[in-house]
PLY file of the C-alpha trace (Angstrom):
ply
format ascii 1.0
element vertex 270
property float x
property float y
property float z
element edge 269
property int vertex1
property int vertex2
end_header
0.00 0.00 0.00
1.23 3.63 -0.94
0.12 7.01 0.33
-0.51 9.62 -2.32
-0.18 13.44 -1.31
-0.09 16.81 -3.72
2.99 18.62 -3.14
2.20 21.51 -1.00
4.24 24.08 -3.14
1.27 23.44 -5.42
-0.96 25.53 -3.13
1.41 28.63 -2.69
0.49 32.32 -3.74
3.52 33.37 -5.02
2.11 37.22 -5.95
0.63 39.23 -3.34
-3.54 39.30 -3.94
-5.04 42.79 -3.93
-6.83 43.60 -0.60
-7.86 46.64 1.34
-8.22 45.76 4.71
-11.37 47.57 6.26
-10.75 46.92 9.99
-7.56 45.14 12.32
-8.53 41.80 10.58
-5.11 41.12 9.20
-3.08 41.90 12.87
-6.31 39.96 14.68
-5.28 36.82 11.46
-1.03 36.76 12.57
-1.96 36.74 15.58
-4.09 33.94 16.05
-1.71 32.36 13.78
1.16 32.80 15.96
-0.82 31.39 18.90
-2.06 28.06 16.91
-5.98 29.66 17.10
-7.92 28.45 14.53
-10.17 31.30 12.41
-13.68 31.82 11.97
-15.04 34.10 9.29
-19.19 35.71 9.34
-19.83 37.75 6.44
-22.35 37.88 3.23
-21.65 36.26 0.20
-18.89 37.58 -2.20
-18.00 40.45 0.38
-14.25 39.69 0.58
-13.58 36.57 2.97
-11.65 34.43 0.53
-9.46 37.13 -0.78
-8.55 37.83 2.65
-7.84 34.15 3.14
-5.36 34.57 -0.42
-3.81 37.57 0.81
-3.39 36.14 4.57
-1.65 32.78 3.10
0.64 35.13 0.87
1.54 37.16 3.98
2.18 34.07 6.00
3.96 32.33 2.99
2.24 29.01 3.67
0.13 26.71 1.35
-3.46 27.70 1.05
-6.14 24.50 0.35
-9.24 25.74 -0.09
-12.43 23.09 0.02
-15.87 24.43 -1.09
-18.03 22.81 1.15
-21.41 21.37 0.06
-24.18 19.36 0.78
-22.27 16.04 -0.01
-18.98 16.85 1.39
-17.83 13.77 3.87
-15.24 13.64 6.35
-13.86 11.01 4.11
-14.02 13.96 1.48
-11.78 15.84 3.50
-9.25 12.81 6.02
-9.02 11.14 2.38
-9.86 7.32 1.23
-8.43 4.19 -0.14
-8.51 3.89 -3.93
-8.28 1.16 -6.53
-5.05 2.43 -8.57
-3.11 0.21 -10.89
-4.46 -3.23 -9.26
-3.08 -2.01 -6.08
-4.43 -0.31 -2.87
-3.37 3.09 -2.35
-4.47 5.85 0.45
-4.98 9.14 -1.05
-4.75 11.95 1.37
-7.97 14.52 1.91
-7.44 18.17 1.51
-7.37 18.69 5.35
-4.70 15.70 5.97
-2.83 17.21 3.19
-2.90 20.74 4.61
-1.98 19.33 8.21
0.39 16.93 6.20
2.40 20.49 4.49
2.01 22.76 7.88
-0.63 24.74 5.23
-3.38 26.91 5.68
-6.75 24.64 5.43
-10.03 27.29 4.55
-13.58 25.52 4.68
-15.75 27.86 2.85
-18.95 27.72 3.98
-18.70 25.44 6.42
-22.05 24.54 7.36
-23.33 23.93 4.00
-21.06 20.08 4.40
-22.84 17.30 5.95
-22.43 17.37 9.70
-19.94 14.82 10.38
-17.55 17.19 8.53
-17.49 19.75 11.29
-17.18 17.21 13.87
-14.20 15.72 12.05
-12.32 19.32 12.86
-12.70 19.33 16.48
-9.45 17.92 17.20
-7.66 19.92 14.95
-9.72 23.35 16.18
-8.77 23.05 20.42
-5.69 22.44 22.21
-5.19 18.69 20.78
-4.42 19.64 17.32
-4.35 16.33 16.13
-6.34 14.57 12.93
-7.46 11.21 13.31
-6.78 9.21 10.40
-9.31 6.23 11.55
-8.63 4.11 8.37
-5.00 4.09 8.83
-4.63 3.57 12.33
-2.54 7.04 12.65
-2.86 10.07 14.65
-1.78 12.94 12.76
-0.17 15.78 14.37
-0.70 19.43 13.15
2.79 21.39 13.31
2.60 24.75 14.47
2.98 26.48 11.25
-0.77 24.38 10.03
-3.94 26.75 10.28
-7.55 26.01 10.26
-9.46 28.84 9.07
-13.82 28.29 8.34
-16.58 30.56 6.78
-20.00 30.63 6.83
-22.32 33.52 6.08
-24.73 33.75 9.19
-27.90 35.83 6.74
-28.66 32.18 5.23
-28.47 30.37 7.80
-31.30 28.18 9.65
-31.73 25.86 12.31
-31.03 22.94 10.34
-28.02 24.46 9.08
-26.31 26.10 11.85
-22.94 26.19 13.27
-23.55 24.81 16.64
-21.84 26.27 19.75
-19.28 23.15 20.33
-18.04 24.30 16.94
-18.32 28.21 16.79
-16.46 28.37 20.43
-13.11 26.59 19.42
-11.94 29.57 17.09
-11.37 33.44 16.89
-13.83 35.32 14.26
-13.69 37.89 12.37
-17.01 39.70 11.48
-16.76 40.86 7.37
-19.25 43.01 5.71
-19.54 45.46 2.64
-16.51 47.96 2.85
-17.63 51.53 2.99
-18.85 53.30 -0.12
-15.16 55.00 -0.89
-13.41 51.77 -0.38
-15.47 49.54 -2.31
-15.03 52.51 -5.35
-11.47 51.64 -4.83
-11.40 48.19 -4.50
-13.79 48.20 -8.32
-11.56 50.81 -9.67
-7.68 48.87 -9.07
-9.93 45.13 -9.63
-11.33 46.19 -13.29
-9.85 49.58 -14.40
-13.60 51.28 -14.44
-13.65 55.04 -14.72
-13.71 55.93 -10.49
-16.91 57.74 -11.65
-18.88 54.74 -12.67
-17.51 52.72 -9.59
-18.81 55.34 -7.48
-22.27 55.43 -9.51
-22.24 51.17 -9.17
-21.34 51.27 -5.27
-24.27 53.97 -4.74
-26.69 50.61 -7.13
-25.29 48.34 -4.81
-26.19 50.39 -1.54
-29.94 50.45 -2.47
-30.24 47.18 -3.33
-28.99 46.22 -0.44
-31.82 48.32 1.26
-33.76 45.79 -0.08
-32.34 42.87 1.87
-35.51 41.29 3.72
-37.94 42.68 1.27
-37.76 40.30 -1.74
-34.54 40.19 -1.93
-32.15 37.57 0.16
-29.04 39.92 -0.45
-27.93 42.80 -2.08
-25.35 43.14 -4.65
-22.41 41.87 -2.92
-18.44 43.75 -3.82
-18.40 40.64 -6.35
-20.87 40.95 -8.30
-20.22 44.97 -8.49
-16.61 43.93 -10.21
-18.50 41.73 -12.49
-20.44 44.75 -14.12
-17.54 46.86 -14.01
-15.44 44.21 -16.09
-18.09 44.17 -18.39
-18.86 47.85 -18.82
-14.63 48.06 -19.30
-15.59 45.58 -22.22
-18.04 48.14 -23.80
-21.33 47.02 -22.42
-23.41 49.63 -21.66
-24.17 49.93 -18.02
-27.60 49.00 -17.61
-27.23 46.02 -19.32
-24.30 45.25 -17.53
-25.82 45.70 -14.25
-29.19 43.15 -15.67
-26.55 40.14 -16.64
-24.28 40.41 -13.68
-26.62 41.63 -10.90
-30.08 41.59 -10.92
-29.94 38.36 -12.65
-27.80 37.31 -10.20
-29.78 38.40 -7.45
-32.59 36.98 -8.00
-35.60 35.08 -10.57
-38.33 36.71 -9.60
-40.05 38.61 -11.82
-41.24 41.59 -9.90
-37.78 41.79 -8.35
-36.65 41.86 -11.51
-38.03 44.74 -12.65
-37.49 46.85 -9.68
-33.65 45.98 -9.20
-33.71 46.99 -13.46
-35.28 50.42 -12.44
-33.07 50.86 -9.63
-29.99 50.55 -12.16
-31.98 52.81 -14.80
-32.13 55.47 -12.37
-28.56 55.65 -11.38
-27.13 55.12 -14.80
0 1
1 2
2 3
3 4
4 5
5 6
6 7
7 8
8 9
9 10
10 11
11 12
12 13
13 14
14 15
15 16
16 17
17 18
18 19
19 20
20 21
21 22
22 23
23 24
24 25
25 26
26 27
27 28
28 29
29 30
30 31
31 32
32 33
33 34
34 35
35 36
36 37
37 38
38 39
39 40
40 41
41 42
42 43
43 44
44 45
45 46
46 47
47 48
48 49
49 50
50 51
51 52
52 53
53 54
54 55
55 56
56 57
57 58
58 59
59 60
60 61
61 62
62 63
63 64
64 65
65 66
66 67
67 68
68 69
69 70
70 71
71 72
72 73
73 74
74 75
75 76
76 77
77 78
78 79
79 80
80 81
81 82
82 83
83 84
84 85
85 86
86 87
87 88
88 89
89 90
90 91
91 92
92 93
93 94
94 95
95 96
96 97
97 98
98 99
99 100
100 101
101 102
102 103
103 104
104 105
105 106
106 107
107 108
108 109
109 110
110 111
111 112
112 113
113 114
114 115
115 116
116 117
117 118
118 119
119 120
120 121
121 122
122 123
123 124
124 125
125 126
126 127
127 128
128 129
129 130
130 131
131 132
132 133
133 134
134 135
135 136
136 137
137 138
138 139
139 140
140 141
141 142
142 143
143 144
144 145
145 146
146 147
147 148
148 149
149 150
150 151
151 152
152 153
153 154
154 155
155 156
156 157
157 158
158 159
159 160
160 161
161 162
162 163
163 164
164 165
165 166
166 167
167 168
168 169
169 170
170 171
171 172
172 173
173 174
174 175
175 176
176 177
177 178
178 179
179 180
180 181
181 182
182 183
183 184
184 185
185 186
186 187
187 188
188 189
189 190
190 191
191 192
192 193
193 194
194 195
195 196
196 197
197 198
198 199
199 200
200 201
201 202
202 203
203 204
204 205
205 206
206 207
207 208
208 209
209 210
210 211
211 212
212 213
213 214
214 215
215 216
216 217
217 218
218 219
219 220
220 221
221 222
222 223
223 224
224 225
225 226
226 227
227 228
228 229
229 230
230 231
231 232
232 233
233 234
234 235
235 236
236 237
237 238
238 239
239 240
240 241
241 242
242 243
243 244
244 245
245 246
246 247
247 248
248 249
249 250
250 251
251 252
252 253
253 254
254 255
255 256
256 257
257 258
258 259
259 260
260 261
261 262
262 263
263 264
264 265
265 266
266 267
267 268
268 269
C-alpha cells in the first residue's frame, strides 16, 4: 500500500492578492496564527472573505487549500480514502490531511453547508489537541505549528437545520466581514477592473440600495463581487444597464417583480 499526497508548493500564492483591509482583521489573522488559534469568518456572500484568506496565506507564505463545502462533502471527502489504482491499494490523502500533512493553511468555505460529520471531524484539529485522526490508517496525525484552520460561513442564510452549533463556533477566533464603505469599495472596483472611479462610485451607490432591499424580496444585495462583475463588463463596452441586468439583478434573483425593480433601480442611477 502507498500514500498519495499533492505537493504543497502546489498551493502557494507566489504574488501578493489585492486587498484593502477595512478593519484590524489582518493583525487579529497573525496573531491567532502565531498562537495556533484556529479562524472563523461571518460575512455575506462575495463580500471579501476568501481574498482575505489569499492575501493572509501570501503574507504568512504558507500553502493555502481551499475546500468548497457542500451538501455532499464527507469527512472522508476531507481525512481522504483508499482507492483502486493500478491493481493495487493506495491511500490518497484529503485536503485537510494534506494541509496538516504540508504545515498549510486549510479554509472551509462555507462550512455549514457540508454534511455534519464534517465539522465534527475538525474538532481535534480546532482546540488544544491539534491532532487529525486518520481512523482508516490507524494514525494520529499531528498538526505542526505552522498548520492553520481557518472556516466561513455567512450567518444571513443560515437556519436551524443548518447552523454552526456552539461546540463548533467556540473553538476559534472570528472575524465579522461586511460590505466595505462606499469610498473603499469605489477603490477596490476601480484597481480590480480599471472602471472610470466615476462609474464605480455610480455602481457602489446601485449596490447600496439594493442592499436596502435585503428582507424585502430580496435575500441579499449586490455583494463587492458581483459589483466587479459589471464593471469588467462595462470596461468591455457594455453599456451599463445592461451590464448591471446580466451580472446583478440576474444574479440576485428570478423573480419577476424583483426583476423589474432591481432593473429600475440601475436605470435610475445610470
Amino acid at each position: 500500500m502507498a500514500a498519495q499526497v499533492l505537493k504543497p508548493e502546489e498551493y502557494f500564492i507566489t504574488e501578493e492578492p489585492y486587498y484593502e483591509p477595512v478593519g484590524r482583521e489582518i493583525e487579529v489573522f497573525e496573531a491567532a496564527y502565531r498562537n495556533q488559534l484556529p479562524v472563523l469568518l461571518k460575512g455575506p456572500t462575495g463580500c471579501g472573505k476568501t481574498r482575505f484568506m489569499e492575501h493572509m496565506a501570501w503574507r504568512l507564505k504558507r500553502p493555502l487549500i481551499t475546500v468548497s463545502c457542500h451538501d455532499d462533502l464527507t469527512a472522508s471527502d476531507l481525512v481522504g480514502r483508499f482507492l483502486i489504482h493500478g491493481g493495487e491499494t493506495v491511500w490518497i490523502d484529503g485536503p485537510l490531511a494534506r494541509a496538516v500533512r504540508s504545515g498549510g493553511i486549510c479554509y472551509l468555505d462555507e462550512i455549514v453547508e457540508g454534511r455534519k460529520d464534517t465539522t465534527v471531524v475538525i474538532h481535534p484539529l480546532a482546540d488544544d489537541r491539534r491532532v487529525l485522526p486518520m481512523e482508516k490508517l490507524g494514525e494520529l496525525l499531528e498538526a505542526s505549528s505552522e498548520f492553520c484552520m481557518a472556516i466561513s460561513y455567512n450567518p444571513g442564510y443560515q437556519s436551524v437545520l443548518k447552523d454552526l452549533k456552539q461546540s463548533t463556533r467556540q473553538r476559534f477566533v472570528a472575524l465579522e466581514f461586511d460590505y466595505p464603505s462606499a469610498e473603499l469599495e469605489s477603490r477596490i472596483i476601480v484597481n480590480e477592473t480599471g472602471v472610470d472611479p466615476e462609474m464605480a462610485t455610480q455602481l457602489v451607490k446601485f449596490a447600496q440600495m439594493t442592499r436596502n432591499l435585503k428582507g424585502s424580496g430580496l435575500e441579499e444585495g449586490a455583494s463587492t463581487r458581483l459589483l466587479v462583475h459589471a464593471a469588467k463588463l462595462m470596461k468591455s463596452g457594455v453599456s451599463p444597464v445592461i451590464a448591471c441586468r446580466s451580472s446583478i439583478a440576474q444574479a440576485l434573483t428570478d423573480d419577476a417583480e424583483m426583476l423589474i425593480a432591481v432593473n429600475e433601480l440601475s436605470a435610475s442611477v445610470f
